[in-house]
N, C-alpha and C positions, 0 to 999 in steps of 0.2 A: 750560610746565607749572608749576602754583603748590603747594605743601605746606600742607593745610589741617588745623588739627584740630578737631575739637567736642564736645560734650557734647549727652547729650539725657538730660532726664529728664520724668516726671509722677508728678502723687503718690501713684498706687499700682504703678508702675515697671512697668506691663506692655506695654500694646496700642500708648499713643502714642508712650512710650519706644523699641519697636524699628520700630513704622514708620516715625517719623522719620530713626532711623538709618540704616535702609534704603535710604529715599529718599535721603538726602545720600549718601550711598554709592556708591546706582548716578547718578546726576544728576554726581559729581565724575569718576566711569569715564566717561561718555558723554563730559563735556568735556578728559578727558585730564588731571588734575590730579590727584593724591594724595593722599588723604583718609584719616585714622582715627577712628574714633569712639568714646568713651567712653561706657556705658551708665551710667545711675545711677537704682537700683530698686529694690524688697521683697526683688530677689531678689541683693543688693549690689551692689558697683561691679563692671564687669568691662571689657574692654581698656582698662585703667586708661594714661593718658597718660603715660608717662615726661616727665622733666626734657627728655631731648634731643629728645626728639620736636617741644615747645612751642618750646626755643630756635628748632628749623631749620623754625619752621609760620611761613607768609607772614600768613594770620591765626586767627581764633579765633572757631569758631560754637556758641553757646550756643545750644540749640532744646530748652525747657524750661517746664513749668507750675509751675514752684514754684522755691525758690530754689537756686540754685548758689554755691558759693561760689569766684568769682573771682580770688583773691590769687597763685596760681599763674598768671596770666594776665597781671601786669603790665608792661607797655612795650608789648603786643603789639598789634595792629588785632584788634579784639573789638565782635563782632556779637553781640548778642540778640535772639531771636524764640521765641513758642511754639512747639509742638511742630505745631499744625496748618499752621501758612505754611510748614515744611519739607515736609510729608507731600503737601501740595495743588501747590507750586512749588519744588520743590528747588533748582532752576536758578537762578530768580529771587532765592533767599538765596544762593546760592554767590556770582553777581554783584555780590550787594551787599556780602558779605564783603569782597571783594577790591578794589571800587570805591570804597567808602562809609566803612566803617568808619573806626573813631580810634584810637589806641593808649590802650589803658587805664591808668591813672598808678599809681605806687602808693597817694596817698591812695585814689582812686578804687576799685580795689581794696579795699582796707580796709573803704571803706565800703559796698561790696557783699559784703564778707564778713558784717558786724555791721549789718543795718539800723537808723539812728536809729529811735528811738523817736517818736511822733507824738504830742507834748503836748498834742493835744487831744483824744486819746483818750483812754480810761478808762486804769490803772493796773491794777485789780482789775476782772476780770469776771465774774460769779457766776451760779448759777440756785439758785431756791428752787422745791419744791415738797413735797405733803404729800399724801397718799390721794386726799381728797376735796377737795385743791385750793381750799380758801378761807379761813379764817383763819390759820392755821399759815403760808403760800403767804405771805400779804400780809404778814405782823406780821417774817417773817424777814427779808420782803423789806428792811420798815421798817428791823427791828435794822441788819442790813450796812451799808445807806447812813449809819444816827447814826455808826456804829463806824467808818466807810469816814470819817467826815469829821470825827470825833474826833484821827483818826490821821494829820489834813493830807493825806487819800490820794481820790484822784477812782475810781468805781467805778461800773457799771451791771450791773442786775440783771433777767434774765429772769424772769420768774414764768410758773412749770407748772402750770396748775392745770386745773378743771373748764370753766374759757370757752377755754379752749386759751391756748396762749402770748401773753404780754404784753410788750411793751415790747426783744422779740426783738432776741438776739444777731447782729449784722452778722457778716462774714467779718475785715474794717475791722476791728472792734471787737478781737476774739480776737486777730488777729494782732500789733497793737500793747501788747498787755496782758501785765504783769508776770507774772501768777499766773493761776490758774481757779480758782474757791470755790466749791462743791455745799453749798449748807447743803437737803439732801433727807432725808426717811423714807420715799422709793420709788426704785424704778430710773428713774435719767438716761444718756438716750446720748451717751458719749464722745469718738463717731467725728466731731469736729470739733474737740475739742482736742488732736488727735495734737501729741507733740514741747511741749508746754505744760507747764509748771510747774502741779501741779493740786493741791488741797488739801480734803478731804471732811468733812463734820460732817453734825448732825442741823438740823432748824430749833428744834428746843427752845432748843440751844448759843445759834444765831441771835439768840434772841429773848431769853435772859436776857441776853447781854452780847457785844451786833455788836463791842463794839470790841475785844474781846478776843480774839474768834476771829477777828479782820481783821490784829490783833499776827500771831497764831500761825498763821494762813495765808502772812503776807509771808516768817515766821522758817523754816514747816517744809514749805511744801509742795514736791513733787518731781515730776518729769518721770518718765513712764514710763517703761521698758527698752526700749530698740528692736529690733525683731526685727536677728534676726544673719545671717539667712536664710531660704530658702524653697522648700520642694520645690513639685514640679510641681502638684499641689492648691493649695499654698498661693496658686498667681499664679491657680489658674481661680478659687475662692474670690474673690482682689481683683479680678481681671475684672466679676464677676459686681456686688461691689460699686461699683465703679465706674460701669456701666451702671447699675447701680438710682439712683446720687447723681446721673446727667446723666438721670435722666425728670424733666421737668415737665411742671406744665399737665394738662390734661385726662387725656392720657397716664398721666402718674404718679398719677392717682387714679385711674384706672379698673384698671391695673395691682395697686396696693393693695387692692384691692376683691378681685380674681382671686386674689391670692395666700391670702389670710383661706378664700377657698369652696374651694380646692383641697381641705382636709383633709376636708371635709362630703362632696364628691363622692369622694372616695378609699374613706374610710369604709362612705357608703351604698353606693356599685357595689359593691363586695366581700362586703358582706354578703346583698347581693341576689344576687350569684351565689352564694354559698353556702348558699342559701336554695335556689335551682335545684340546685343539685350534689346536695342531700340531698331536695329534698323533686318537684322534678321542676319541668315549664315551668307544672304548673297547680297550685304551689304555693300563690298567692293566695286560693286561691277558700275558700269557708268549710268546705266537707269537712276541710279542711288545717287548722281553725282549733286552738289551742293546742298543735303538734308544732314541736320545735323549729328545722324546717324553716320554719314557717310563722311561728313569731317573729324568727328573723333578718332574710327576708323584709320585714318588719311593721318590725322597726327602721331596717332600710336604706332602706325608700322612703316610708316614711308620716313617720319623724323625720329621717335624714338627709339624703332627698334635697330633704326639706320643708325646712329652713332653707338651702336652697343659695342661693335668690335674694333672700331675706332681709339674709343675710348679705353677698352681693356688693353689695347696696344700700347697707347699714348702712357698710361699712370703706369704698364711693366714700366716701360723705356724710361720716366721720369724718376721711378724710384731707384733706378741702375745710375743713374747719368745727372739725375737734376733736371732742372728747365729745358737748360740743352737740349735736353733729350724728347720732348715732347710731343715738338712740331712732326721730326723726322717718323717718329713711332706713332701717331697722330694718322697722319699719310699712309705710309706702310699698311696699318689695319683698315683704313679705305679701300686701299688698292687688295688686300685680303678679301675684302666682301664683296668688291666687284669683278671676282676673279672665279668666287664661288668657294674658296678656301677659308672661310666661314671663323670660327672663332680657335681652332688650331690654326689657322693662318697668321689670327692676330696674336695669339700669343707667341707664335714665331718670328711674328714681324716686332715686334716688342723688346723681345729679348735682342734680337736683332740689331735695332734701332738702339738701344739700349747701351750695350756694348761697344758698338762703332763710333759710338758718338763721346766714349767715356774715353775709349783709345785716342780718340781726336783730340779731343780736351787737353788730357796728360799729354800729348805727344807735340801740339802744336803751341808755342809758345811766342809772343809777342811781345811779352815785358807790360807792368802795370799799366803805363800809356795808352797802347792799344786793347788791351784784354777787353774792352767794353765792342770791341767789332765779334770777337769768338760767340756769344748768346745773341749777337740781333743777326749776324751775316755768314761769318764760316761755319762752325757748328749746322746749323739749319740747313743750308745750303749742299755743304757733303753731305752731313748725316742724311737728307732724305735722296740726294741723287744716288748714294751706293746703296741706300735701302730699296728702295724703288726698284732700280735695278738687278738685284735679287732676286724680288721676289716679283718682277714680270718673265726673268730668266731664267732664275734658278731652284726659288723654293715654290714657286707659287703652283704650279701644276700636279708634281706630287701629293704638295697638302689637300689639293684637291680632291682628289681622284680617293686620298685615304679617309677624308671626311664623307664623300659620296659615300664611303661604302661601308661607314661607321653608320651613316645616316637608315641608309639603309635595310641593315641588320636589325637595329635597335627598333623600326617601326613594322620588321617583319618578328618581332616576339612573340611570342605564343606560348603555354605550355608549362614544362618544364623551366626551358630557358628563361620567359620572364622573372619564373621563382627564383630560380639561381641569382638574379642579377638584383632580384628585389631583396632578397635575404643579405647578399652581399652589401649591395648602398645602406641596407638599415642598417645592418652591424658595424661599419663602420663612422656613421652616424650617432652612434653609442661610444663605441671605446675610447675614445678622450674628452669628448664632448666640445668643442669647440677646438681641439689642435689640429696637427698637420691629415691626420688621417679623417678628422671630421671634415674637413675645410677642404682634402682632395674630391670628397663625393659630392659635394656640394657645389666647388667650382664645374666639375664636371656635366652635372643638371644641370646648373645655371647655364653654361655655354650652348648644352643642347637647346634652350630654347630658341636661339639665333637659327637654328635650322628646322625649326618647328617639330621639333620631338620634346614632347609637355609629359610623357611617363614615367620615367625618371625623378624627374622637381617631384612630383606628386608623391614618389616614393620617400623621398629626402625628407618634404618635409613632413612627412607623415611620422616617420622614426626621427626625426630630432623634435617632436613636439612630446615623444611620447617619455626618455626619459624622467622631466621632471613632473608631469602630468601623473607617472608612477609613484613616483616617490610620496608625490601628496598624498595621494591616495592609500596608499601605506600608513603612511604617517597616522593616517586616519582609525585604518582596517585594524592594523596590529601596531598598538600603541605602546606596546611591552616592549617593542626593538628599537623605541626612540628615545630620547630623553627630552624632558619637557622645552627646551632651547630648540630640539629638532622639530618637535610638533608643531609647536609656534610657525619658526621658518617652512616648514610645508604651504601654511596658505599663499608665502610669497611666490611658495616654487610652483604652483598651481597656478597663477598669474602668468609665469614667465614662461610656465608648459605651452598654456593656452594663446602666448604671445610665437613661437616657436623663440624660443631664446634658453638654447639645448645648456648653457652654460649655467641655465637655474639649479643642474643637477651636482654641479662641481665641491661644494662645500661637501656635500654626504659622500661623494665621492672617493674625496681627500682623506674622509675618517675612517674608512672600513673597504679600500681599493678591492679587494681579493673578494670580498662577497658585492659589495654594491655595482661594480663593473659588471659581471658576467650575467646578472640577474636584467640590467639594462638592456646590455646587448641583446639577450634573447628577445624581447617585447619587442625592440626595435627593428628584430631582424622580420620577428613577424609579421610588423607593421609595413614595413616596406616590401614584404611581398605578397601581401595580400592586395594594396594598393594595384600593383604590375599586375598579377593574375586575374583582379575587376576593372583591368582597363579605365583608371583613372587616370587623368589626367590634369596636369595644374599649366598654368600659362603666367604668373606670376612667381619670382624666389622667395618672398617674405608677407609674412603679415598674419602668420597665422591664422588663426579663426574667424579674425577681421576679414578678411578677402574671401572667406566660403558664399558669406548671400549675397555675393558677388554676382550678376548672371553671365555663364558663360568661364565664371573665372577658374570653376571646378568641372570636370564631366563626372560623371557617375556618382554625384556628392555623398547619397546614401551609402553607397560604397565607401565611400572614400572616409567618411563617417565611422563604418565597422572599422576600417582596417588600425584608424587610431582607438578607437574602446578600447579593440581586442588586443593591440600591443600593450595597451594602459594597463589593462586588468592583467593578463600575463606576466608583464614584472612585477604588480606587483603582487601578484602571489609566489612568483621567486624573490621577492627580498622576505616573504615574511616566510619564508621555506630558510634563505640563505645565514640570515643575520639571524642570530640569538639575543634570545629574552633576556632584558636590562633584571638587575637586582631592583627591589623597589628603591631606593637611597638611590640609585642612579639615572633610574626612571623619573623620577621629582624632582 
């Protein structure tokens, strides 16, 4: 038997952090070898390694996304890997710890404490921008780089502006760089120079005198305060971020697109049912015309529910393209809803818009001078005449005809088939709880309500409310499978059950994947099709329990009511089936 110890971290210390640990944990139990593991996260270090521990460990497994620092490690056989080759083969890294490894020196050490610097990286990395992203954008840009090379200092600069980002900051670039410089008069996002020396001004500073604000960023800038800690929100919170920072690609812009129309659909359903509440189901009609049943009515489905697909076109195309891309993709999802090709329209017009207008960008060049005519005149202008066109000629009647008959289908349910499709959205609404596979059933509801099919949402959210609403309840029931850290954090997760905020369930998640996932999935898959086969229905995507004494906002509420218990209470009598009884000592 060998004495191992390790470290795992990731950079927002939550999901990959304890599954890795996990895995090497139970992978060193199955080979009979003695294992501790150090976590390192948001939410501080914890089974922090003693001195004696390292002296009498045979070697040392780093399983980490970001840096550790080693110095505590040296003479020892020291393995590095991320955090995914642990979680995927535990086995395979224990082996290699024990096989492979080298002993770490102490320069070695040292220098995995204080990474050299990469002399051919920039010194200074900076962004400029300005409102309207075109003079002010470039001129600061100018100023930094005279002042940056006044001052013998190497420097690269992002420019923010209306063609979208230029000359983009690397991951490479940040990490090797002295300082961060914001010479902005708008809001920059920060969440990629965490731990960075950062130092802010205006671009006016910029542009009368780069070299002096390039002095007094080397002299004054400062690293932010790092959190000290982190309650149980504060890791679903980085969960949540996390997963939104690993979407790419198509994914992550049509994602974008969904989150922007959520408020438009939250909005109009609500005031459409309270339109119904006060003014009756035949509030529309013109008898009803100027009562104030009949302008709530009139705001909810004529304005909000009207820019719903507009909008989910508009933020795809924007997240592809930038600004650019807005107006084009903006239009496009009009011309989508006035065509009857509904919210597969606009996602097509999106993408669409998206893309032609990024090829335009790259492909049409002006030279600094004019680049301020591409975001107010060219850009706009093509992007939406070959979108438009399109999709009056070429996409828009298809999409139609395949949404009619999606439409359809879905409101001829019955049976069998509703269960199937209820069972299907809830279990998917379980298995990662807020990633791609939760967030495809979700967009999917969400967009059917644009064509008034509300049975589906009802489904969704009936199974993303219910994993952490389980868990609490567990937490409760059978207190033997928790540890007192976990019990505590259930009241939060009962909070965020009852909020539908599925990501409450991710922390328990993380610790025990292989029994906590499957025992989810089943509640949820029950929950959502029991919802389908009582014919509920929701007309709202979010809000949780908030929006039930809604009137109008739920149909079959007492239904709709079982079908969340009975998912609640069903997992969790599989997690207290699934998970085994703590030792006392690790129960306290």
């Amino acid at each position: 038997m060998s004495k191992i110890v390790a470290v795992t971290a990731c950079p927002t210390g939550i999901a990959h952090t304890i599954m890795a640990a996990e895995a090497l944990q139970q992978a060193a139990d199955r080979a009979g070898h003695s294992m501790q593991v150090e976590t390192q996260g948001s939410a501080g270090t914890r089974n922090t390694l003693s001195a004696a521990d390292i002296v009498a460990a045979d070697a040392v497994i780093i399983a980490a996304d970001t840096h550790v620092n080693t110095e505590r490690f040296a003479g020892k056989n020291l393995l590095e890997v991320g955090t995914v080759p642990a979680i995927r083969d535990a086995e395979a890294v224990i082996r290699q710890a024990l096989g492979q490894a080298r002993p770490a020196t102490p320069a070695a050490a040292a220098t995995a404490a204080v990474p050299a610097r990469d002399p051919s990286m920039p010194q200074i990395v900076a962004i400029t921008s300005c409102p309207t992203g075109i003079a002010h954008t470039f001129m600061a840009a100018e100023g930094l780089e005279t002042g940056a090379k006044a001052n013998q200092l190497s420097i690269k600069v992002e420019t923010q502006g209306s063609v979208g980002a230029q000359n983009t900051l690397t991951a490479a670039d940040v990490a090797n760089a002295e300082i961060v410089l914001i010479a902005a008069d708008t809001n920059v996002d920060m969440s990629r120079f965490a731990g960075k020396r950062i130092y802010e001004t205006s671009t006016k500073a910029a542009i009368k005198d780069g070299a002096l604000v390039v002095r007094t960023a080397m002299e004054q800038a400062k690293a932010a305060a790092p959190a000290t800690g982190a309650v149980y929100t504060d890791q679903v919170k980085a969960a949540k971020a996390q997963q939104s920072a690993s979407r790419t690609g198509a994914y992550k812009h049509l994602m974008t697109g969904v989150s922007y129309m959520i408020p438009f659909v939250v909005a109009g359903g609500l005031l459409i049912a309270l339109g119904f509440a006060l003014g009756g189901i035949y509030v529309y009609e013109d008898a009803n015309k100027g009562t104030l049943a009949w302008t709530l009515f009139t705001i909810g489905a004529k304005s909000g529910f009207a820019l719903m697909v507009p909008i989910l076109a508009g933020f795809i195309a924007h997240s592809i393209a930038d600004r650019p891309g807005l107006a084009p993709g903006m239009i496009g999802g009009m011309i989508a809803a006035s065509i009857g090709a509904g919210f597969i329209g606009g996602i097509a017009a999106g993408f669409l818009a998206g893309y032609t207008v990024k090829f335009l960008n790259d492909k049409i060049q002006l030279g600094r001078n004019l680049d301020g005519l591409k975001p107010v005149l060219i850009l706009p202008l093509l992007g939406t005449a070959i979108v438009g066109l399109l999709m009056y000629y070429v996409v828009g009647e298809p999409v139609s005809l395949v949404l009619a008959a999606i439409t359809t289908w879905l409101k001829g349910l019955q049976g069998s088939n509703a269960i199937f499709l209820g069972l299907l959205l809830g279990s998917m609404m379980a298995f990662d709880m807020g990633g791609p596979v939760n967030k495809a059933a979700y967009a999917f509801a969400t967009g059917l309500i644009a064509s008034e099919v509300y049975a589906p949402m009802a489904a969704v959210m009936a199974a993303g409310m219910t994993p952490p609403l389980a868990l609490a309840l567990a937490t409760v029931v059978f207190k033997n499978r928790f540890t007192l850290d976990e019990r505590e954090a259930g009241k939060a997760t009962a909070v965020l059950g009852i909020s539908f905020i599925t990501e409450g369930a991710i922390p328990f998640a993380a610790k025990d994947p292989l029994r906590v996932i499957p025992a989810l999935m089943i509640g949820s898959a029950v929950a959502g099709a029991l919802s389908m086969v009582l014919g509920s229905e929701l007309r709202v995507p979010h809000g949780g329990v908030f929006v039930l004494p809604i009137p109008n906002a739920v149909t079959n509420l007492g239904a709709y009511l079982l079908a969340i218990v009975a998912g609640t209470v069903i997992s969790a009598l599989a997690l207290g089936a699934l998970k085994r009884p703590l030792n006392a000592t690790a129960a306290n």
